[in-house]
C-alpha positions in Angstrom: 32.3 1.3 -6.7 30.4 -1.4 -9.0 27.1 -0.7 -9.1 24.8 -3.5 -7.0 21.8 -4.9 -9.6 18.3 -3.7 -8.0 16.8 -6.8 -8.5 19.7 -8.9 -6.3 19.7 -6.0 -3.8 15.9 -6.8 -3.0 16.0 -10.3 -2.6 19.6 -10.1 -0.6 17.4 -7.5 1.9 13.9 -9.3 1.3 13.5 -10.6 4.8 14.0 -6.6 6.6 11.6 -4.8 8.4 11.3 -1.3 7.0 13.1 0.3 10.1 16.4 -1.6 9.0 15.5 -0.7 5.3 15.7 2.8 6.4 18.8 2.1 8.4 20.2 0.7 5.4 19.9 4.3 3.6 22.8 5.6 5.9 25.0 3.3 4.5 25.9 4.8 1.2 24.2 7.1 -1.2 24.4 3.7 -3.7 22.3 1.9 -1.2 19.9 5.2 -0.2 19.3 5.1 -4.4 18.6 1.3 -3.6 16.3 0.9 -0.7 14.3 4.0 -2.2 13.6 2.5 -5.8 13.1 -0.8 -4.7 9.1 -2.0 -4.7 10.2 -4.4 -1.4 6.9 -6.6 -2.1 7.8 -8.7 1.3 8.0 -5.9 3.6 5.3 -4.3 5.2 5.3 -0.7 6.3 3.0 0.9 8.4 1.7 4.5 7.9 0.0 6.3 10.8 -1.0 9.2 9.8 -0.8 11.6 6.5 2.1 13.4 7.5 4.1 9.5 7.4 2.1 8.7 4.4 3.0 11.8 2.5 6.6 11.3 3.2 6.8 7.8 2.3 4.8 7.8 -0.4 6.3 10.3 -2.2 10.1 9.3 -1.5 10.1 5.4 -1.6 8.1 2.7 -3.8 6.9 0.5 -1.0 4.4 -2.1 -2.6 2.7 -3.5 0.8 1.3 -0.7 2.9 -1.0 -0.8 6.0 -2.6 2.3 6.7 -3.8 3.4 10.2 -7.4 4.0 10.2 -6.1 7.8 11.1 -5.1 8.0 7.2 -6.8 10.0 4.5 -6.2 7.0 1.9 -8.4 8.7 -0.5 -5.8 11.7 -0.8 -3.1 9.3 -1.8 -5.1 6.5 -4.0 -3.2 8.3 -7.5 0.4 6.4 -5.6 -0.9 3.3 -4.7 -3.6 1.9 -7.2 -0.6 -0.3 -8.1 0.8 -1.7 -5.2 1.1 -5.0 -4.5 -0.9 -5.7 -1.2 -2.5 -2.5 0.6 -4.1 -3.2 4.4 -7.1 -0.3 4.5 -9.1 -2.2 7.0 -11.1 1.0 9.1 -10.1 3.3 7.1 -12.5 6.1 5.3 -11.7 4.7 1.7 -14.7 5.7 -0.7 -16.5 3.9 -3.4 -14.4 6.0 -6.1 -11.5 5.4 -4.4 -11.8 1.6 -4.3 -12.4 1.6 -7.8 -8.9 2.4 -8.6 -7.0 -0.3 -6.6 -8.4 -2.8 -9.5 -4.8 -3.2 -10.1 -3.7 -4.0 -6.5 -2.8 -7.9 -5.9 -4.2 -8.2 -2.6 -6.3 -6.0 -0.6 -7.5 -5.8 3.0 -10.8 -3.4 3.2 -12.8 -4.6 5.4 -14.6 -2.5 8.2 -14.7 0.5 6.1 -18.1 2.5 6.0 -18.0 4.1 3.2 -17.8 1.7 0.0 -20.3 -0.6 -1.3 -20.9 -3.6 -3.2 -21.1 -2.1 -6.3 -17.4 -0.3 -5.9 -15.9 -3.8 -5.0 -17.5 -5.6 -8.3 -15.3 -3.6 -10.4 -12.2 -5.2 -8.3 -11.5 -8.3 -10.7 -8.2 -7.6 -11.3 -7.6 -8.6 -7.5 -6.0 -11.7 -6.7 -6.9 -11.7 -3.3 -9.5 -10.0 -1.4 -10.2 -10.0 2.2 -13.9 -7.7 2.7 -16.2 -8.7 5.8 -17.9 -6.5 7.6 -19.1 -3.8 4.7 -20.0 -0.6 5.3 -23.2 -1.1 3.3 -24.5 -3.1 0.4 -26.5 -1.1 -2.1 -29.5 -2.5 -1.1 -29.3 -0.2 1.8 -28.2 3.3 -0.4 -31.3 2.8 -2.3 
């Protein structure tokens, strides 16, 4: 069998949602290799809890994630400070944690409690931030 070029393989399946990525696996072990080590920038998968974050995180390379507020993001920020667009709006993210998404393209973090201004300055790498409704401002931890 020729082997398909990653690159060509991702734009070809750009447009699926993650269920028919992972329905794509079953196909071949050639496309399982594929869907797996693909970054799939254009397709967003949700994780609801840690178990689904673990499992995901550690056997695809997803680069747009939405985490469920139910998610302990900060257990899993070593995997993602590089992806390309992470949704962590409610979720328990911490100032450190924060910190090391500077690499991230576009990030969602708004109604989370538990960072503050300071933590978000050091964002400039971002392209795009979306942050209203702050936890706190560091006016207030003073």
């Amino acid at each position: 069998m020729e082997l398909i070029i990653p690159e060509i393989f991702e734009q070809i399946f750009q447009s699926f949602r993650s269920k028919q990525l992972f329905d794509l696996q079953l196909v071949s072990k050639s496309f399982l290799d594929l869907v797996r080590n693909c970054h799939w920038i254009h397709t967003e998968v949700y994780l609801k809890n840690d178990s689904v974050c673990s499992f995901v995180l550690n056997h695809f390379k997803f680069r747009n994630l939405m985490f469920d507020r139910w998610c302990n993001v900060n257990s899993f920020i070593g995997i993602i400070k590089n992806c390309h667009t992470l949704r962590l709006a409610w979720t328990n993210i911490t100032n450190e944690s924060v910190i090391e998404l500077k690499n991230c393209h576009t990030l969602y973090i708004h109604h989370c409690k538990k960072i503050a201004d300071k933590s978000v300055k050091e964002l400039k790498n971002c392209h795009t931030l979306y942050l209203f409704f702050p936890g706190r401002t560091d006016e207030c931890m003073e």
